[in-house]
C-alpha atoms as one frame of an Amber mdcrd trajectory, in Angstrom:
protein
 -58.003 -19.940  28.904 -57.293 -22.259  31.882 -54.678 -22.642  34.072 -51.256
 -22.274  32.542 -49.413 -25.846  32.061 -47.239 -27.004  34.829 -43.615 -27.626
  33.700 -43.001 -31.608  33.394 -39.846 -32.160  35.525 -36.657 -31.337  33.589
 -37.861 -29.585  30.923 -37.104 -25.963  32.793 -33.247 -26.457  32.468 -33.977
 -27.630  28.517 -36.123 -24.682  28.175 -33.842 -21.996  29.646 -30.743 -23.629
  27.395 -32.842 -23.410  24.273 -33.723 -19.341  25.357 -30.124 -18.337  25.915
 -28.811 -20.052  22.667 -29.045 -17.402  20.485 -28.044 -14.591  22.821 -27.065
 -13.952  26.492 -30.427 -12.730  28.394 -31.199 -12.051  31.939 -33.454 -14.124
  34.309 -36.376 -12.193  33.679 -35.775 -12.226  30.400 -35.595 -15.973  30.330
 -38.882 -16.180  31.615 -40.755 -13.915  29.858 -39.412 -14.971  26.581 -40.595
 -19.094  27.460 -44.418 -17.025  28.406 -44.450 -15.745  24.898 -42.886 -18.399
  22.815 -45.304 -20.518  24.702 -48.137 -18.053  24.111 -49.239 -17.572  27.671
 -48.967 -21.341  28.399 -45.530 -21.559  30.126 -45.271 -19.155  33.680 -42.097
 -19.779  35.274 -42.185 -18.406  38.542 -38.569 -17.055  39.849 -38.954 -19.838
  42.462 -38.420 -22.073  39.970 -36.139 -20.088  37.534 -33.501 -18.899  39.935
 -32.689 -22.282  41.014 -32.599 -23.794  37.851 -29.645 -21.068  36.614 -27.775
 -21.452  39.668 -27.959 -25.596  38.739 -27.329 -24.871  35.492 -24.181 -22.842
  36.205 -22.694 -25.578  38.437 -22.776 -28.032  36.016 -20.867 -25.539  33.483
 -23.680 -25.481  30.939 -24.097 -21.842  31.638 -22.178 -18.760  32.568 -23.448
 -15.867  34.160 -21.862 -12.276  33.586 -23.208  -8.626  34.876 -23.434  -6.549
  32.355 -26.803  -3.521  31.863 -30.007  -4.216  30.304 -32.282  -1.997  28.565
 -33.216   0.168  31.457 -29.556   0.558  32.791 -29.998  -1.319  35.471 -27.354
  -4.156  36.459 -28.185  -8.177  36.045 -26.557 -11.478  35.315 -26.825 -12.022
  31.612 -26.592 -16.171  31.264 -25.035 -17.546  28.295 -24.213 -20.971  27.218
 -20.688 -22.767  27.607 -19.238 -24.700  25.079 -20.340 -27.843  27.153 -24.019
 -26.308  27.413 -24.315 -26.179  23.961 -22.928 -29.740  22.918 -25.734 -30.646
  25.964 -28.323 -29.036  24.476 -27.954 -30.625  21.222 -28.031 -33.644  22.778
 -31.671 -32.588  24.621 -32.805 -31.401  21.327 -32.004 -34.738  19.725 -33.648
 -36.623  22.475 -36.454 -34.633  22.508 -37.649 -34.746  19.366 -37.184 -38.555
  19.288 -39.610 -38.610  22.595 -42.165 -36.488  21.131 -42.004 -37.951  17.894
 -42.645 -41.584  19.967 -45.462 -39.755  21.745 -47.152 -38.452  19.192 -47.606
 -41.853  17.546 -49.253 -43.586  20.398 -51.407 -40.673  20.918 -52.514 -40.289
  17.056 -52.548 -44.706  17.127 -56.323 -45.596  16.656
């Protein structure tokens, strides 16, 4: 297997929304559950990650609360707002209208 896939600019904050939709999870959390969705293909380094949340919480997409995980120990658990999810939909609609597009000119003989 090669190297693993850069992230394309902006994707990390769509990525990290789309994680934390279901449930509240932690930053490590967050990153190792984009490395196995993405089966190995998607590292996000906490360089990367820890930014993104903080950017994420200032522009009230997210909230952060400390709470325990699984081992007891004490982390920020990130959740989305109301406006982070009415965002995300948004991402996901776009999204799949971009890929869509993409995929056609790459399948276009």
């Amino acid at each position: 297997m090669g190297k693993p896939l850069d992230l394309v600019q902006g994707t990390l904050d769509f990525l990290i929304l789309k994680v934390i939709s279901l449930e509240p999870k932690h930053g490590w959390a967050i990153a190792k559950r984009i490395q196995q969705i993405s089966g190995d293909e998607l590292k996000v380094p906490q360089g990367s990650l820890y930014p993104a949340l903080h950017r994420l919480e200032q522009q009230g997409w997210i909230k952060a609360e400390w709470a325990a995980t699984e081992t007891g120990r004490e982390a920020k658990f990130y959740s989305l707002t109301r406006t982070g999810r009415g965002h995300l939909e948004r991402e996901l609609a776009n999204w799949e209208r971009l890929s869509s597009a993409i995929g056609l000119v790459v399948r276009a003989t």
